[in-house]
N, C-alpha and C positions, 0 to 999 in steps of 0.2 A: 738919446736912448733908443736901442734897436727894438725894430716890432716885438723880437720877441720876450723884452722885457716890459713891454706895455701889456701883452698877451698876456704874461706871468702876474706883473701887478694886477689887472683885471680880475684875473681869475680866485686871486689870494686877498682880494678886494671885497669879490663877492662871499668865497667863505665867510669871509667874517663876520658879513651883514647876515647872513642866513646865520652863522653861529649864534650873534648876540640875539635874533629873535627868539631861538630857542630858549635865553635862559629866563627864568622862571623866579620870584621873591615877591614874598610879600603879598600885596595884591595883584600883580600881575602873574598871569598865568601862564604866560609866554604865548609865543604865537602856537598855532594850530596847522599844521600844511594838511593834518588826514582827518579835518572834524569825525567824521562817522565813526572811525575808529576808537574814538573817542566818546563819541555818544551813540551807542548803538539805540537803535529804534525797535524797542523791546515794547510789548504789551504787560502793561502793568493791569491784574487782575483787579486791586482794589481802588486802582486810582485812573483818571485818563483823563487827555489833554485833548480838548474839541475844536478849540484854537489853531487851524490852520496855517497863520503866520506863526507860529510859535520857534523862537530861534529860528526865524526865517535866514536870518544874518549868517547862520553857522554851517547850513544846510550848503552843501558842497555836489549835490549829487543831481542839480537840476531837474527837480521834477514836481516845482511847482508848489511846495510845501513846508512848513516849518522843519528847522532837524526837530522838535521838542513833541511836534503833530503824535499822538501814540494810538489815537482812538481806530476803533475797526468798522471801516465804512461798509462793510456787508453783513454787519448784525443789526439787532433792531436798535434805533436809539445810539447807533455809536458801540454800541456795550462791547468791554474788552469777554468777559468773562459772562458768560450765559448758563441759564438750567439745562439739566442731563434732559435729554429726549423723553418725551411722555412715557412710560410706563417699562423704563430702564429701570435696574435695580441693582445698587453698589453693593460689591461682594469684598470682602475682606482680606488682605495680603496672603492668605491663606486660598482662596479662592471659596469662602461659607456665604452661604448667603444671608441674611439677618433672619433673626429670629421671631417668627410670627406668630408666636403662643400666646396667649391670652389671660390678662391677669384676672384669674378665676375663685371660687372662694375655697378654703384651702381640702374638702371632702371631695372637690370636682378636680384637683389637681391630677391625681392619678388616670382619669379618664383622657384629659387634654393630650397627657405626655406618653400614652400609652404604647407609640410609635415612635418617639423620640430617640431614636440612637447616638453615643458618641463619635466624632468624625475621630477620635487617637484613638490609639493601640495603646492597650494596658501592658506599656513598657514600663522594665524600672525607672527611665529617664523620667518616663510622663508622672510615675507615682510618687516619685521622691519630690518632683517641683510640686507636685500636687500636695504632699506635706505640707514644705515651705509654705505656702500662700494658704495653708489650711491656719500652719501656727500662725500666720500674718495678718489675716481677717477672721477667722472663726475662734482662736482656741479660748480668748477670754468671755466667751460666752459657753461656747462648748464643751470646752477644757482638752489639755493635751490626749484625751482619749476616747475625746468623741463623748463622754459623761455626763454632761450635763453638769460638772462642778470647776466651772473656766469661775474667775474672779466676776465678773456680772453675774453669776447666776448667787453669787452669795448673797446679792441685795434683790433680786430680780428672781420669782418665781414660775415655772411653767416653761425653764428652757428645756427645747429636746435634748435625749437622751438618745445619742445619735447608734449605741449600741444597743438599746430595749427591742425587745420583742417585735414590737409595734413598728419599726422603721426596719427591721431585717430585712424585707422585700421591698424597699423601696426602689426604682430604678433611677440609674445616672441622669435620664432623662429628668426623673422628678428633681433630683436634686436640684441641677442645671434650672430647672424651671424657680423652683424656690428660691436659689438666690440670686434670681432676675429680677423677680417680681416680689418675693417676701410672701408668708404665711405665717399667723397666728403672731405671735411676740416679735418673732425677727421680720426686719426691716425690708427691703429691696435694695440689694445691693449691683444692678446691672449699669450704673452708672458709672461705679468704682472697680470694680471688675469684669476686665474683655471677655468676649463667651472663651476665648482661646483658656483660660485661667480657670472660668468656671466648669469645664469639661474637666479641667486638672484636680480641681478640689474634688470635683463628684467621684474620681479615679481614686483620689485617698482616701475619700470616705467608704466607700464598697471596701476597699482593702483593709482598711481600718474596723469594719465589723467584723471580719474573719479572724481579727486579731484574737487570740484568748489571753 
């Protein structure tokens, strides 16, 4: 056999061996030539691995460490995931800051809100979704026209009557405050509704007084 069919056989030799480790059934995984690739070294916010051998075995990149290691040696305690900085304050996709009114008794409400402005434009876009989410959460109480004759109010006495007299001058603000916090009969709905939504109801409600 000429060298260069020993050269040939070697080389279609080794293919092959490198082929069959690739392949993969069952419980075996096949071989691995790019671990990392494979297991990247991500920080996992609600879990971490303090275990420095961890997949020590798989770790490819010499330096001393498990591949599996994920903890963050320059917080305190390892921690992957830490509190925002002392007296940071998370503002909303919108860029609002949260809302710091006060749940007051419901005579003092108009005092609280008295500065309170909507951060939207009284668009028809904003008024119309401001419907939707009016008929969505308010109208079975309130009824489709602000009335005070929504299906709750047939067994439930003393709902507003969101077009009377007495609520003509109320502002967006007070609204917005009200259904954060709840006054008189109705509840507090700032839980179930984002302030983004409750600026939209107060937008159909002022619109909805005008209505004759």
């Amino acid at each position: 056999m000429s060298m260069m069919s020993i050269r040939n056989s070697i080389a279609i030799l080794s293919a092959a061996v490198l082929m069959a480790g690739c392949k993969a059934g069952g419980d075996n995984p096949g071989r691995e030539y790019a671990p990392n690739m494979y297991h990247s070294v991500a920080y996992e916010p609600l879990s971490q691995i303090t275990d420095t051998d961890a997949g020590r075995w798989a770790n490819s990149l010499n330096n001393d460490r498990g591949e599996y290691y994920n903890s963050n040696g320059y917080n305190p305690y390892k921690m992957n995931m830490r509190e925002p900085a002392p007296h940071t304050v998370k503002r909303n996709a919108y860029g609002w800051l949260p809302y710091h009114g006060k749940n007051v008794p419901k005579d003092s409400v108009p005092i609280v809100t008295a500065g309170l402005r909507s951060p939207l434009d009284s668009t028809a876009e904003v008024v119309a979704e401001g419907k939707f989410l009016f008929e969505s959460y308010c109208k079975h109480c309130h009824g489709a026209k602000g009335e005070a004759d929504g299906k709750v109010s047939e067994k439930v006495a003393g709902v507003a009557n969101l077009r009377g007299s007495s609520y003509q001058n109320i502002t967006e603000g007070h609204i917005f405050h009200v259904i954060t916090y709840g006054a008189g009969l109705m509840g507090a709905h700032g839980s179930q509704v984002s302030p983004e939504d409750r600026w939209k109801i107060a937008k159909y409600v002022k619109a909805l007084q005008k209505q004759k």
